[in-house]
N, C-alpha and C positions, 0 to 999 in steps of 0.2 A: 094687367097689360104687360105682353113683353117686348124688348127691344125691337121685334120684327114690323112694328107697326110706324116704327120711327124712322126715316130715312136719310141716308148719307148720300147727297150728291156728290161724286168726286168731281173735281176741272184741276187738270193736268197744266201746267204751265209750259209751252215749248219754247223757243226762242223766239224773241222778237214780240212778245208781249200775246203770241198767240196762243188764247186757250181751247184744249181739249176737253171736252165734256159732254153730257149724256146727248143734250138738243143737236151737238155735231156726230156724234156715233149713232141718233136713231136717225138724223139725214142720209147718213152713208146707209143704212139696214134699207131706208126707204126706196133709196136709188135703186140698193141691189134686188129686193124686191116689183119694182116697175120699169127696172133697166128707161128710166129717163128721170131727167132732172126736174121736168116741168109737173109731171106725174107724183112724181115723188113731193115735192113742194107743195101740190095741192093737196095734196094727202093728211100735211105736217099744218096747214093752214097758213102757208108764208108764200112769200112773193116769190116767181121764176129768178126774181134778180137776184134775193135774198137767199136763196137755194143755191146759184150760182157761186156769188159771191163766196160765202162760207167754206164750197168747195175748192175754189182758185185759193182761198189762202190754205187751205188744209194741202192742198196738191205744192204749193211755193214752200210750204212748210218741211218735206219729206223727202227723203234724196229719191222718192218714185213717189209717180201720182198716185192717187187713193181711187182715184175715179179719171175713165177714160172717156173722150165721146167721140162720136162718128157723125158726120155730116150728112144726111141725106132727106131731109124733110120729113112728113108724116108716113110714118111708117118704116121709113129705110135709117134716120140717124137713129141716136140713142147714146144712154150713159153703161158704162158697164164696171161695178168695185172691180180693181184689183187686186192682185195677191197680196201688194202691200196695202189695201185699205181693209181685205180681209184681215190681215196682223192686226191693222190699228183695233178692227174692233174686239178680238181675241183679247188684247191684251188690256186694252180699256175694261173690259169683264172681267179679269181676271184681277185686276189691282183694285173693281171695284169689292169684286169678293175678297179681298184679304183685307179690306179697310171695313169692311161690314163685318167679318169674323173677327177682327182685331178690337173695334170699338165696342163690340157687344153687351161687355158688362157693363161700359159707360151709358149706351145707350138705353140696356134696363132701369138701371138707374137713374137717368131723365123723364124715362116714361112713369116712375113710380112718380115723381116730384109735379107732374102734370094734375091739373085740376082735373075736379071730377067732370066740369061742364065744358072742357076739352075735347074737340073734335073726335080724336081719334080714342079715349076711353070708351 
C-alpha cells in the first residue's frame, strides 16, 4: 500500500473563525461550473440556503467577492466565480499539493501500520 491511498484533507483557518476547505473550494468549482448557486448546491446535495450561506461568508471573508450574482429570474440571473475565487481555488490546490508531497513518507508509513482488513489495503 502506498501513501497515495491515504488522504490529507487540508482547512485553512481565515479570520474570524472562518474555515477554508475542500466542501468550500468544490462549491465554488460547482458554481463555476453551472454559473448558479442553486444548480450548483444540488449538484453537491445541500440546501439553496446552505450553498448560499457558505458563499456570503467566503465573499465577507475576502477583500473581493469569490462569487458574483445577477438578478433576473429563470434563466437571466445567475452566479459567476471570480478572479478572486478563481485564486482561492489555485491556491487552495496548490498548498494542498505541498502538504500531500510534504507528508508523504508519513503517510507511507501509516498506510504500512493499517490492518489488513482495512478498507483501503
Amino acid at each position: 500500500m502506498t501513501g497515495e491511498k491515504l488522504t490529507v484533507r487540508l482547512k485553512i483557518e481565515l479570520p474570524d473563525g472562518v474555515r477554508l476547505g475542500y466542501g468550500k473550494v468544490d462549491l465554488l468549482r460547482a458554481v463555476d461550473a453551472h454559473h448558479s448557486i442553486s444548480a450548483a448546491a444540488r449538484s453537491m446535495g445541500m440546501s439553496y440556503r446552505r450553498a448560499w450561506l457558505l458563499i456570503d461568508e467566503l465573499n465577507r471573508s475576502f477583500a473581493d467577492p469569490v462569487i458574483e450574482t445577477s438578478i433576473g429570474g429563470r434563466g437571466h440571473g445567475g452566479a459567476t466565480l471570480t478572479a478572486t475565487g478563481m485564486r482561492v481555488i489555485e491556491l487552495y490546490e496548490a498548498a494542498c499539493t505541498k502538504a500531500r508531497t510534504a507528508l508523504d513518507d508519513e503517510l507511507c508509513e501509516l498506510a504500512g501500520l493499517l490492518g489488513s482488513d482495512m478498507p483501503n489495503n
